[in-house]
PDB file as gemmi writes it, atoms N, CA and C in Angstrom:
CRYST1    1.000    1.000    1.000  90.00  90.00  90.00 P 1                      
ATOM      1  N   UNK A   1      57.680-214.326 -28.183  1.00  0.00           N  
ATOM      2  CA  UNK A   1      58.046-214.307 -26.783  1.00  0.00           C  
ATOM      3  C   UNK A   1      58.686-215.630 -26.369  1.00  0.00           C  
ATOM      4  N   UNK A   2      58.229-216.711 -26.617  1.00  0.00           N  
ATOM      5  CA  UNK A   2      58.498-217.850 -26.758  1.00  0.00           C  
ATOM      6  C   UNK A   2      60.115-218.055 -26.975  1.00  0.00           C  
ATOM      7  N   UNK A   3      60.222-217.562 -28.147  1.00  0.00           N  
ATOM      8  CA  UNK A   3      61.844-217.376 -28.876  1.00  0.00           C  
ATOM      9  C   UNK A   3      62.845-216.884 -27.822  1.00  0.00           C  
ATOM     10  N   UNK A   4      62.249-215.655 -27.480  1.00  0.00           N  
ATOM     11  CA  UNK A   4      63.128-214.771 -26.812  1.00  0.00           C  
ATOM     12  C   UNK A   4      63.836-215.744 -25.143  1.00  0.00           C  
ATOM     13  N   UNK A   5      62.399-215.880 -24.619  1.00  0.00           N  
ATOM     14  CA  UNK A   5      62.798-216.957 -23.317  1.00  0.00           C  
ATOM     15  C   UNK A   5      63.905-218.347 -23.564  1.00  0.00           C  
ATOM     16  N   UNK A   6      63.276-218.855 -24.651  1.00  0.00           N  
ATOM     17  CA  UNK A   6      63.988-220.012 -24.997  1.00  0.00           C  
ATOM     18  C   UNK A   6      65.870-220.021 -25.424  1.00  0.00           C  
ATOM     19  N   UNK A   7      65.995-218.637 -25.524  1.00  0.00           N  
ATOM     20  CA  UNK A   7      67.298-218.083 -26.572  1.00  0.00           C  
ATOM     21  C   UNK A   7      67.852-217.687 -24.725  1.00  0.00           C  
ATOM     22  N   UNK A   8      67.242-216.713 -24.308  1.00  0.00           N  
ATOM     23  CA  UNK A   8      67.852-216.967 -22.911  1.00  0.00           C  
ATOM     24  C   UNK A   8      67.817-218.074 -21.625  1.00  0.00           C  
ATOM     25  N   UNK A   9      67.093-218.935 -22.271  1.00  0.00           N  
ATOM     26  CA  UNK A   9      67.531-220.121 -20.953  1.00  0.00           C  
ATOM     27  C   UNK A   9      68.862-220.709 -21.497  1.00  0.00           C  
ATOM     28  N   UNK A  10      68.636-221.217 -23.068  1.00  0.00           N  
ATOM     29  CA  UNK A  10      70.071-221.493 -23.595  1.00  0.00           C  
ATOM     30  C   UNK A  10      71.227-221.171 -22.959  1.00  0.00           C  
ATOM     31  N   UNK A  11      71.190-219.586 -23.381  1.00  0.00           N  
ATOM     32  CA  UNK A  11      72.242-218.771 -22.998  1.00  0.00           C  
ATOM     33  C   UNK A  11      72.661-219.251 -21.687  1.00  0.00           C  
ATOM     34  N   UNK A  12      72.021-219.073 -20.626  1.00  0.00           N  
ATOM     35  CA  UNK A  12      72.177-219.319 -19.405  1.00  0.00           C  
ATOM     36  C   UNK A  12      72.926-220.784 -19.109  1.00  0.00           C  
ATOM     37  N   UNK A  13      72.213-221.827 -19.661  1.00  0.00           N  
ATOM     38  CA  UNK A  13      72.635-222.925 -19.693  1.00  0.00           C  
ATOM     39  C   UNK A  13      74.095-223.224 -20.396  1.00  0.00           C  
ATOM     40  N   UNK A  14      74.641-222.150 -21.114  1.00  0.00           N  
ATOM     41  CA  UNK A  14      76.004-222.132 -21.768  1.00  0.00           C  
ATOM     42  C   UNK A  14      76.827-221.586 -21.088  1.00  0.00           C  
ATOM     43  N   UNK A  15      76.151-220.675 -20.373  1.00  0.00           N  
ATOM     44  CA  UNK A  15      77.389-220.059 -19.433  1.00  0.00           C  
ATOM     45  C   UNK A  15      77.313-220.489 -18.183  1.00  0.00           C  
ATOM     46  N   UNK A  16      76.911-221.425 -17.547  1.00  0.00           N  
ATOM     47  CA  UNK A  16      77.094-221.833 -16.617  1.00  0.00           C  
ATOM     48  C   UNK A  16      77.492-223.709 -17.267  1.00  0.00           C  
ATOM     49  N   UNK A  17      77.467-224.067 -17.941  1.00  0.00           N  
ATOM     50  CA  UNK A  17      78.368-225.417 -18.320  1.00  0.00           C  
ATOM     51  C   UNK A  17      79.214-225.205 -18.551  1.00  0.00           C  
ATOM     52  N   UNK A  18      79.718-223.828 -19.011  1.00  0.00           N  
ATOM     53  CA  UNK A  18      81.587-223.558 -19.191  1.00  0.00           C  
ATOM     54  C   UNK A  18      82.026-222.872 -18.337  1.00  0.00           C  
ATOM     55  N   UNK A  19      81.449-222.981 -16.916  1.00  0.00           N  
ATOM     56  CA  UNK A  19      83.020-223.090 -15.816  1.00  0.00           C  
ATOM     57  C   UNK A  19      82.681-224.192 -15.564  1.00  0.00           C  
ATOM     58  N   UNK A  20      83.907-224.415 -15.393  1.00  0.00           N  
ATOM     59  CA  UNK A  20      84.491-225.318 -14.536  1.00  0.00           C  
ATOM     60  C   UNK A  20      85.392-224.730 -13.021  1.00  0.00           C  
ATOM     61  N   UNK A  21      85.576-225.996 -12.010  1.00  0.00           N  
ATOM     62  CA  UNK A  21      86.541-225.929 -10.621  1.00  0.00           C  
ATOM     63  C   UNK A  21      86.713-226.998 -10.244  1.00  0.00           C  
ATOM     64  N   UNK A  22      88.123-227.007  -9.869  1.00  0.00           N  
ATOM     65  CA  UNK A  22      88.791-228.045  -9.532  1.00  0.00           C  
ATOM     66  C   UNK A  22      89.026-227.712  -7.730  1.00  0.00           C  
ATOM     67  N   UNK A  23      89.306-229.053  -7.353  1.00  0.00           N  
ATOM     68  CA  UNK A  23      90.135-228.185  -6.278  1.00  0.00           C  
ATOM     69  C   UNK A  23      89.455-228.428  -5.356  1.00  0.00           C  
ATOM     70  N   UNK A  24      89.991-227.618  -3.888  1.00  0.00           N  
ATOM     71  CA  UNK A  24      88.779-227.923  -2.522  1.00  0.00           C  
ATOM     72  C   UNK A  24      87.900-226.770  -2.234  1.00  0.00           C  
ATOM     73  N   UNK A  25      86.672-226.752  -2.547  1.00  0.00           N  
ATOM     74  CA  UNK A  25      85.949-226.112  -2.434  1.00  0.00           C  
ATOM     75  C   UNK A  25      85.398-224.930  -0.859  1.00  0.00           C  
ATOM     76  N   UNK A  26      85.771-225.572   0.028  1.00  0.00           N  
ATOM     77  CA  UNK A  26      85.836-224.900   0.629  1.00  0.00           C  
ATOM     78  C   UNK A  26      86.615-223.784   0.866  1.00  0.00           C  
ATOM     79  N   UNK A  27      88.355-224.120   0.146  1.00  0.00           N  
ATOM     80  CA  UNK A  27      88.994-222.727  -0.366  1.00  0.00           C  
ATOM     81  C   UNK A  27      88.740-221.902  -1.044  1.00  0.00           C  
ATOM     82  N   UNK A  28      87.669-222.101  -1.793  1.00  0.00           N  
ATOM     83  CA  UNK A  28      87.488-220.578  -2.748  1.00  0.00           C  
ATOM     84  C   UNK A  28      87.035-219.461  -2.325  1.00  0.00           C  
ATOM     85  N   UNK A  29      86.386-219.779  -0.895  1.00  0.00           N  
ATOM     86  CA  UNK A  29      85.583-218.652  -0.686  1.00  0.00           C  
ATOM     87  C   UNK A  29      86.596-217.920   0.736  1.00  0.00           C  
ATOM     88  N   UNK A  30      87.976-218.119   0.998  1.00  0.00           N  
ATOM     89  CA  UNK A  30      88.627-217.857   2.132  1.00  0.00           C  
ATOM     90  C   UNK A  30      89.388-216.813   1.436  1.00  0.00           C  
ATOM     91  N   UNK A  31      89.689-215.875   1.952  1.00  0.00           N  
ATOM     92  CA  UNK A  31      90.764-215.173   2.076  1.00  0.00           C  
ATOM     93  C   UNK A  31      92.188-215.211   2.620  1.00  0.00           C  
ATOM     94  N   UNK A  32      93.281-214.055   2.841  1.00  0.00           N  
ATOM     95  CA  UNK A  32      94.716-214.403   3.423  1.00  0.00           C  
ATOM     96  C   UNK A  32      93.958-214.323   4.974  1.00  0.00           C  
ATOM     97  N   UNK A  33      93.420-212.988   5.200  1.00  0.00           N  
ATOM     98  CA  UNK A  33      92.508-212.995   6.488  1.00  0.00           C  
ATOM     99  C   UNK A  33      91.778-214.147   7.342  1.00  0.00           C  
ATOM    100  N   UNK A  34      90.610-214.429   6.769  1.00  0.00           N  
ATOM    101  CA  UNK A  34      90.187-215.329   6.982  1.00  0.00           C  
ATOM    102  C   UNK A  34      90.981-216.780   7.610  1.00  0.00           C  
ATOM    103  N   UNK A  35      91.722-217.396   6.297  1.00  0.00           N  
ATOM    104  CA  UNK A  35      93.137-218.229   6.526  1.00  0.00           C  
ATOM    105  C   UNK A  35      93.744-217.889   8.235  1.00  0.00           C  
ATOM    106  N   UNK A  36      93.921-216.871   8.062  1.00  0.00           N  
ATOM    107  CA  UNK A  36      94.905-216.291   8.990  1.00  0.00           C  
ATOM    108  C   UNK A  36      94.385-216.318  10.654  1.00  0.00           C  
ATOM    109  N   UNK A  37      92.712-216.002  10.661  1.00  0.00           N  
ATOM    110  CA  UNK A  37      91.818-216.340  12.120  1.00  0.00           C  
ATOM    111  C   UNK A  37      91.632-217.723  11.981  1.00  0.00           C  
ATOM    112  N   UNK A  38      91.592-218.510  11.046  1.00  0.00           N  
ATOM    113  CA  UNK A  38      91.675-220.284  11.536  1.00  0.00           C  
ATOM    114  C   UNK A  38      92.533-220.797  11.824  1.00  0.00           C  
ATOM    115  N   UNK A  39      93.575-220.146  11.218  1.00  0.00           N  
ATOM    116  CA  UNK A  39      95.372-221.247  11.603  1.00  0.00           C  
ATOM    117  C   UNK A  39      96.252-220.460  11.958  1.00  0.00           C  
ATOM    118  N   UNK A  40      96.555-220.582  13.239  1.00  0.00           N  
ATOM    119  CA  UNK A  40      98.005-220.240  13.952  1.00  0.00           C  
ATOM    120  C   UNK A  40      98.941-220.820  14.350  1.00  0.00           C  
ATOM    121  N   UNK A  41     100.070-220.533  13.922  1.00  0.00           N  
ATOM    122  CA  UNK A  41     101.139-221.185  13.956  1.00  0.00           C  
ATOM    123  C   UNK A  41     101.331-221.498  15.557  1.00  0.00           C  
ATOM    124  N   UNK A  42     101.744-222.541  15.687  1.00  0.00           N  
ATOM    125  CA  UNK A  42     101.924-223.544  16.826  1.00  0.00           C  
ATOM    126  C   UNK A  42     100.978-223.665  17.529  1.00  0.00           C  
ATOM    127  N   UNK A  43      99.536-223.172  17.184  1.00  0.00           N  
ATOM    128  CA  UNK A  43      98.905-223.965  18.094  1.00  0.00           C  
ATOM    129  C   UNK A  43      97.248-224.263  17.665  1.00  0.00           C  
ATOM    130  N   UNK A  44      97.167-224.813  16.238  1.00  0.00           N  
ATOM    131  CA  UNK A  44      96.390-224.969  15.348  1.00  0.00           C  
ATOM    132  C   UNK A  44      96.400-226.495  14.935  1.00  0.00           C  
ATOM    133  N   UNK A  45      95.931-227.265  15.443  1.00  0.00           N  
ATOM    134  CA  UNK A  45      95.937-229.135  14.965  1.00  0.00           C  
ATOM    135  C   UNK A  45      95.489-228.964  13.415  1.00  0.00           C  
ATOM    136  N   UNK A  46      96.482-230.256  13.429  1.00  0.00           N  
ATOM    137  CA  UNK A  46      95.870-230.932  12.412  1.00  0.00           C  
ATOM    138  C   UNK A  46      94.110-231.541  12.216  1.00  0.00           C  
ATOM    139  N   UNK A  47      93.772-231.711  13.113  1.00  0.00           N  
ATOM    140  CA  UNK A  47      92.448-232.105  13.212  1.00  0.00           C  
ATOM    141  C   UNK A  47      91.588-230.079  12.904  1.00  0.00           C  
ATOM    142  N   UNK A  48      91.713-229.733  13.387  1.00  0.00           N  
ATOM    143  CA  UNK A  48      91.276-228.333  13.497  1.00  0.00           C  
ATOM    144  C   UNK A  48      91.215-227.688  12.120  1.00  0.00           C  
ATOM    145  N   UNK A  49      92.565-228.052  11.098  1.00  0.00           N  
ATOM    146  CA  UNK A  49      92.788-227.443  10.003  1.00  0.00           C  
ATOM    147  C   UNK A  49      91.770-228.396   8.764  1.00  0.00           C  
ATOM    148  N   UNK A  50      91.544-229.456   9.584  1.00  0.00           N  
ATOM    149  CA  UNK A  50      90.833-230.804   8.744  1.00  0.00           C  
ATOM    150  C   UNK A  50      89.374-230.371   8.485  1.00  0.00           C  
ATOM    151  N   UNK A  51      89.304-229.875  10.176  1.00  0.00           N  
ATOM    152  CA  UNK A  51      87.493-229.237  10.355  1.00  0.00           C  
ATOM    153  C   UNK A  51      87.161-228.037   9.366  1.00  0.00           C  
ATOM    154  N   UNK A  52      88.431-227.195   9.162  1.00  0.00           N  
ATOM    155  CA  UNK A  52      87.955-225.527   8.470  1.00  0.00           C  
ATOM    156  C   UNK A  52      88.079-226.110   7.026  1.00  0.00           C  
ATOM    157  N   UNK A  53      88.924-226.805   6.477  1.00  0.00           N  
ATOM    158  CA  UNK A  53      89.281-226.865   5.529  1.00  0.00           C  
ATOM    159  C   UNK A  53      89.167-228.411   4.354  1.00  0.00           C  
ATOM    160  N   UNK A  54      88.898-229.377   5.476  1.00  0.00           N  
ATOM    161  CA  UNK A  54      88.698-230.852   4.678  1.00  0.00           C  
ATOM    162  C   UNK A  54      90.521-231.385   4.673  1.00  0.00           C  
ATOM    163  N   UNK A  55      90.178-232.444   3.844  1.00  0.00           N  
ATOM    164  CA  UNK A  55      91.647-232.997   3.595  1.00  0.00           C  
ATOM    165  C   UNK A  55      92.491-232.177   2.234  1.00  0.00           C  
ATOM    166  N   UNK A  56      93.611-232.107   2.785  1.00  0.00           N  
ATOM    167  CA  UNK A  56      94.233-231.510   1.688  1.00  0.00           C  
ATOM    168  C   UNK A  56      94.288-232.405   0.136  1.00  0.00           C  
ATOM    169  N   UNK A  57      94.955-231.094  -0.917  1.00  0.00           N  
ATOM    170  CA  UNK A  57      95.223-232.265  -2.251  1.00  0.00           C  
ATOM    171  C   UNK A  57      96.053-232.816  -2.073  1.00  0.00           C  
ATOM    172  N   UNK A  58      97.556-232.596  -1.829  1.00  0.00           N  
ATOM    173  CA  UNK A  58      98.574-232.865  -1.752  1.00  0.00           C  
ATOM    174  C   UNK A  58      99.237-233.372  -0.176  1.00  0.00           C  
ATOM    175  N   UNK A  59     100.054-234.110   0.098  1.00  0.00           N  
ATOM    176  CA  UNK A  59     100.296-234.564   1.479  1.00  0.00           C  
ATOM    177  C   UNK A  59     101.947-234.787   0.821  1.00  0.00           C  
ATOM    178  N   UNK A  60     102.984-234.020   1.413  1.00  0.00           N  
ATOM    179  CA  UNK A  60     104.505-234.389   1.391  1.00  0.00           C  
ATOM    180  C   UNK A  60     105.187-234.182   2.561  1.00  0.00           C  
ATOM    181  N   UNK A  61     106.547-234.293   2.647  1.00  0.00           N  
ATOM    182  CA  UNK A  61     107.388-234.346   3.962  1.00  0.00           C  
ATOM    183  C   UNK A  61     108.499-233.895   3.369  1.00  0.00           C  
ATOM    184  N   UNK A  62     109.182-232.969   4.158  1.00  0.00           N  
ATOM    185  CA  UNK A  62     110.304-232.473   4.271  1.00  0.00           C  
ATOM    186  C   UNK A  62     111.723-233.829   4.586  1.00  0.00           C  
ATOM    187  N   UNK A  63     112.881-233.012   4.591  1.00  0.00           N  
ATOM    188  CA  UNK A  63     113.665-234.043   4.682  1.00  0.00           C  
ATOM    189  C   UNK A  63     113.882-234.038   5.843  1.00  0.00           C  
ATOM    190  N   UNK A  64     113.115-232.724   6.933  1.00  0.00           N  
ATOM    191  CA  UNK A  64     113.570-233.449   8.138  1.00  0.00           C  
ATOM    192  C   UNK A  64     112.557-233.829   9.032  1.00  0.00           C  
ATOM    193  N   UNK A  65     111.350-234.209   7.627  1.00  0.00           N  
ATOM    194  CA  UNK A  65     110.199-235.010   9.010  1.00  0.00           C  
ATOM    195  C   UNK A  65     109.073-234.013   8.971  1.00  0.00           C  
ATOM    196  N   UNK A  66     109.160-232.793   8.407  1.00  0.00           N  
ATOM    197  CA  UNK A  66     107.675-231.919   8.773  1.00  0.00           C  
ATOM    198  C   UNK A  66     106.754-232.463   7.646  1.00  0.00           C  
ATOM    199  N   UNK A  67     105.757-232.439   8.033  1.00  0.00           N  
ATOM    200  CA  UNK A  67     104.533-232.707   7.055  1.00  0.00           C  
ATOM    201  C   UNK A  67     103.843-231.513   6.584  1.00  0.00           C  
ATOM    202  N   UNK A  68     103.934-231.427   4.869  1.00  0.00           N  
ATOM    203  CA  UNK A  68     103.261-230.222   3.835  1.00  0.00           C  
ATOM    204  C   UNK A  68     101.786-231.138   3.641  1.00  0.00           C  
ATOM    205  N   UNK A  69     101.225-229.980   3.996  1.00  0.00           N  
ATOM    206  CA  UNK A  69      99.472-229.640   3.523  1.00  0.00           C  
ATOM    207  C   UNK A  69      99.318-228.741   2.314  1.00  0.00           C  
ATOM    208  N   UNK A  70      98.958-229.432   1.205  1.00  0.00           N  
ATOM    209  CA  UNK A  70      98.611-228.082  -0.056  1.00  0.00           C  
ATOM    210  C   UNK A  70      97.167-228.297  -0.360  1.00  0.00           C  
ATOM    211  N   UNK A  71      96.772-227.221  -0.297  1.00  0.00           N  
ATOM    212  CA  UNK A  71      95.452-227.138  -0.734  1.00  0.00           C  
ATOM    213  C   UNK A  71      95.375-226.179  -2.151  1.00  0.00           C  
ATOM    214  N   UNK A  72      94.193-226.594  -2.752  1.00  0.00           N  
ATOM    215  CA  UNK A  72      94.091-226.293  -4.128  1.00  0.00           C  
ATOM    216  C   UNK A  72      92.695-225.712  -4.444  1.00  0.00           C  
ATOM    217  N   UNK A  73      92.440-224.350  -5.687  1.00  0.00           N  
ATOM    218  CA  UNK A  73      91.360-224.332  -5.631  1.00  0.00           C  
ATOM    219  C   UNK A  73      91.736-223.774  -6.973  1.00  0.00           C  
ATOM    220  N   UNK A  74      90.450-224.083  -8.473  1.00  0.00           N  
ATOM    221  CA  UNK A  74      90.603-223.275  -9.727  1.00  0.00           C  
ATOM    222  C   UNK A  74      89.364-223.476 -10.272  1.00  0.00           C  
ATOM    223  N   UNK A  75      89.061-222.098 -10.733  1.00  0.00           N  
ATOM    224  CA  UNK A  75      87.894-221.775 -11.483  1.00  0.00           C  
ATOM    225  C   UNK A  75      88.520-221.063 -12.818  1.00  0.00           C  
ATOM    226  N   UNK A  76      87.940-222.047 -13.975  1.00  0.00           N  
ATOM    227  CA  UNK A  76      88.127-221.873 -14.839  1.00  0.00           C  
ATOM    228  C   UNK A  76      86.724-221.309 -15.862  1.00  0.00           C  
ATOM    229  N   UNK A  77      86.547-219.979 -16.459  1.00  0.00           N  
ATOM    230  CA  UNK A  77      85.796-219.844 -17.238  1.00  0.00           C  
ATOM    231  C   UNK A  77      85.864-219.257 -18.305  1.00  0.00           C  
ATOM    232  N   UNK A  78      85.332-219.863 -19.738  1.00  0.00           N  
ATOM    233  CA  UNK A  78      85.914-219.556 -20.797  1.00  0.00           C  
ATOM    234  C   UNK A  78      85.659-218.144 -21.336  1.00  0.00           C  
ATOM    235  N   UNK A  79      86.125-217.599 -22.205  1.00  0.00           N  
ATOM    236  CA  UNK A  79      86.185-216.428 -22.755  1.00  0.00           C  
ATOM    237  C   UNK A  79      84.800-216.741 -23.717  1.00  0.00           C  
ATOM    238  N   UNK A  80      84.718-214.518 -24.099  1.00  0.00           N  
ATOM    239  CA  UNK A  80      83.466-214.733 -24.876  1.00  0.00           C  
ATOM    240  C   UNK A  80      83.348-215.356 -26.350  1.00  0.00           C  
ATOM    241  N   UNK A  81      84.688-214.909 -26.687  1.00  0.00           N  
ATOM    242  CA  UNK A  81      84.925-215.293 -27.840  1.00  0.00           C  
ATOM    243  C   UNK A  81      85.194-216.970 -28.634  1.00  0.00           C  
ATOM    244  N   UNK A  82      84.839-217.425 -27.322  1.00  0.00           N  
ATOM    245  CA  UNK A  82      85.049-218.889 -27.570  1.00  0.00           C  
ATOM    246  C   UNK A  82      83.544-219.401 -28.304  1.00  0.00           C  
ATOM    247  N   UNK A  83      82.558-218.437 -27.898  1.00  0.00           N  
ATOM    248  CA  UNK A  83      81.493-219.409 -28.473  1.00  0.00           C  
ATOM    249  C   UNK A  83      80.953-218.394 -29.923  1.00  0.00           C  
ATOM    250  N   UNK A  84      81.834-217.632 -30.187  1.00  0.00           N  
ATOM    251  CA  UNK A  84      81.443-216.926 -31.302  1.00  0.00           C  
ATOM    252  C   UNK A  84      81.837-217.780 -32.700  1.00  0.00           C  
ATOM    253  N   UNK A  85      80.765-218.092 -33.671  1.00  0.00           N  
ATOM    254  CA  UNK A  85      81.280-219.211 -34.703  1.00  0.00           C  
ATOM    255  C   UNK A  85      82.702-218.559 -35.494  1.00  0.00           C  
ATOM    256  N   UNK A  86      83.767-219.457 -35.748  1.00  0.00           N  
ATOM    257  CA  UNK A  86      84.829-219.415 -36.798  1.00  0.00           C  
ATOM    258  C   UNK A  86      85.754-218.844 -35.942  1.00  0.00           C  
ATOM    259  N   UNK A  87      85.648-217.806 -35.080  1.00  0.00           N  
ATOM    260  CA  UNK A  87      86.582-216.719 -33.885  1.00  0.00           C  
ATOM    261  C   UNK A  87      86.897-217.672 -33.397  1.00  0.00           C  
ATOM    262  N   UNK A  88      86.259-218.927 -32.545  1.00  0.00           N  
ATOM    263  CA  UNK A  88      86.343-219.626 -31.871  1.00  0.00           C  
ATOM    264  C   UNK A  88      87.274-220.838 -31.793  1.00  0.00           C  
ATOM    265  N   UNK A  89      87.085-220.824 -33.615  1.00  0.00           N  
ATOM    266  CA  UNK A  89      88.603-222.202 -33.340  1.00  0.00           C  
ATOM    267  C   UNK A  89      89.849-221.365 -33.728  1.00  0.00           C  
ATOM    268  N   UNK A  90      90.112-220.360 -34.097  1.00  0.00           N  
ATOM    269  CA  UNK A  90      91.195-219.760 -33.582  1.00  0.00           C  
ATOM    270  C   UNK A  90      91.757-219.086 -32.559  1.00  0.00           C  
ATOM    271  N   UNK A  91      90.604-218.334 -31.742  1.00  0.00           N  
ATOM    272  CA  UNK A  91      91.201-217.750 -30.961  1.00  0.00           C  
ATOM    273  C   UNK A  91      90.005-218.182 -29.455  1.00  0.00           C  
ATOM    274  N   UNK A  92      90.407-219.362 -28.733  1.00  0.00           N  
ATOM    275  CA  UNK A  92      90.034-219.428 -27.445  1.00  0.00           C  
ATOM    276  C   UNK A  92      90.786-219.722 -26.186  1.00  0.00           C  
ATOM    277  N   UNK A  93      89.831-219.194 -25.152  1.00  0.00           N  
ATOM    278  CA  UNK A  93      90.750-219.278 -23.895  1.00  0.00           C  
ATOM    279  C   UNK A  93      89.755-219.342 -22.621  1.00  0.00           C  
ATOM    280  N   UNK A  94      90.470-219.254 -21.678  1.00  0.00           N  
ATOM    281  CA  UNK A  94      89.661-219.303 -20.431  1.00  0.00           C  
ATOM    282  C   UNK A  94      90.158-218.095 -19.506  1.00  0.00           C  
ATOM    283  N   UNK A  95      89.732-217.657 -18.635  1.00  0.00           N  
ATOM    284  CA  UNK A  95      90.353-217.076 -16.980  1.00  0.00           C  
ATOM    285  C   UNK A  95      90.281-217.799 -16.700  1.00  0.00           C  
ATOM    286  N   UNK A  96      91.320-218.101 -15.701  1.00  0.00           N  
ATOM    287  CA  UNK A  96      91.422-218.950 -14.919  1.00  0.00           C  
ATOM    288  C   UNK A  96      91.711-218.372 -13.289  1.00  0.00           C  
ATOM    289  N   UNK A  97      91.456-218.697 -12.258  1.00  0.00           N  
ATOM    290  CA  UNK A  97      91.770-218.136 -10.544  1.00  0.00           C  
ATOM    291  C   UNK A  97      91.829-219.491  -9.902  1.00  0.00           C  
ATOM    292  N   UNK A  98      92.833-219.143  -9.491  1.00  0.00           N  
ATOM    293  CA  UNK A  98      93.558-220.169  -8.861  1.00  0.00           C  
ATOM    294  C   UNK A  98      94.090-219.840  -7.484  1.00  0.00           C  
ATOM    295  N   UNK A  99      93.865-220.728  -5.914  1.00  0.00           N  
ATOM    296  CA  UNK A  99      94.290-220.546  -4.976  1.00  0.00           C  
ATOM    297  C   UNK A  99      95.419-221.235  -4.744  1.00  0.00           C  
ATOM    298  N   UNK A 100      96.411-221.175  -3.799  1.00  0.00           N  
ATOM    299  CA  UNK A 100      96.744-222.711  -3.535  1.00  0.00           C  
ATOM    300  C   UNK A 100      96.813-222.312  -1.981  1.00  0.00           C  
ATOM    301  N   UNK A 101      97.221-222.873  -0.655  1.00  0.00           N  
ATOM    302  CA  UNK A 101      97.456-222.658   0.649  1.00  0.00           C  
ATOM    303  C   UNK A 101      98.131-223.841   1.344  1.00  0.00           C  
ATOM    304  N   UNK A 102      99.175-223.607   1.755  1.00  0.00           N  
ATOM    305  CA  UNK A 102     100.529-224.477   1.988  1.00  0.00           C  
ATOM    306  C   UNK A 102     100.394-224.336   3.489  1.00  0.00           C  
ATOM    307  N   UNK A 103     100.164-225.679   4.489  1.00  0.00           N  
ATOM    308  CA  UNK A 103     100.275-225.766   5.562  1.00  0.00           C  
ATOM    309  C   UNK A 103     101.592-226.369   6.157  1.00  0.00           C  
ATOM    310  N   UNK A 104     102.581-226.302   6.856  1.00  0.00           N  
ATOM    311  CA  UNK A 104     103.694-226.963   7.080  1.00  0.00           C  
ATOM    312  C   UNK A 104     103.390-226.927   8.782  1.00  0.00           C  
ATOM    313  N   UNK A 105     103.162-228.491   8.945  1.00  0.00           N  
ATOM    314  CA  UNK A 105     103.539-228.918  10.315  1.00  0.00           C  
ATOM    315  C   UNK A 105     104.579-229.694  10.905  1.00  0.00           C  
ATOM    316  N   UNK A 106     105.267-228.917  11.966  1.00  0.00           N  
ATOM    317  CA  UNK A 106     106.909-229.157  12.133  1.00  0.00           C  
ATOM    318  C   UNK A 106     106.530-230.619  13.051  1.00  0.00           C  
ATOM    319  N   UNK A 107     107.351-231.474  12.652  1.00  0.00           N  
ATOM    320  CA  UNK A 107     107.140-232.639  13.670  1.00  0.00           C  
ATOM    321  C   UNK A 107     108.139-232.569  14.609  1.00  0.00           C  
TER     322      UNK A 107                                                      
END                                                                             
């Protein structure tokens, strides 16, 4: 019995050390919807988008002055076959899900 518990905490402990996420966490769990009842175009602050969402990854500018917000989100988790012995160094991989959400404020 001993064995058996010990073989599944392992387990457990393997599949949850191989995901990984990058990214802003508060995006993973939003939808286009969701997105869509927090930010409206022209009349959604910057401070407002800061509160739902944190600081973005990315911060750029257009050439005529608007300021890009990108936000980022990726969960990466590996395949089964990655931890199967000899399968594994030939053939591994991950899923990967990936958000991104592009804010453009016109100055």
């Amino acid at each position: 019995m001993k064995i058996v518990k010990g073989f599944a905490g392992a387990a457990v402990v393997i599949l949850l050390a191989g995901c990984a996420t990058a990214g802003n966490e508060k995006l993973k769990d939003h939808t286009q919807s969701t997105i869509s009842q927090r930010i409206t175009e022209g009349r959604t602050t910057k401070n407002q988008v800061i509160a739902a969402l944190g600081q973005p990854s990315v911060v750029s500018f257009t050439d005529a002055g608007n300021e890009i917000w990108t936000y980022k989100h990726a969960r990466a988790t590996p395949q089964a076959q990655n931890f199967i012995p000899l399968v594994g160094l030939f053939s591994s991989g991950a899923d990967v899900k990936t958000k991104e959400l592009v804010v453009m404020f016109k100055g």
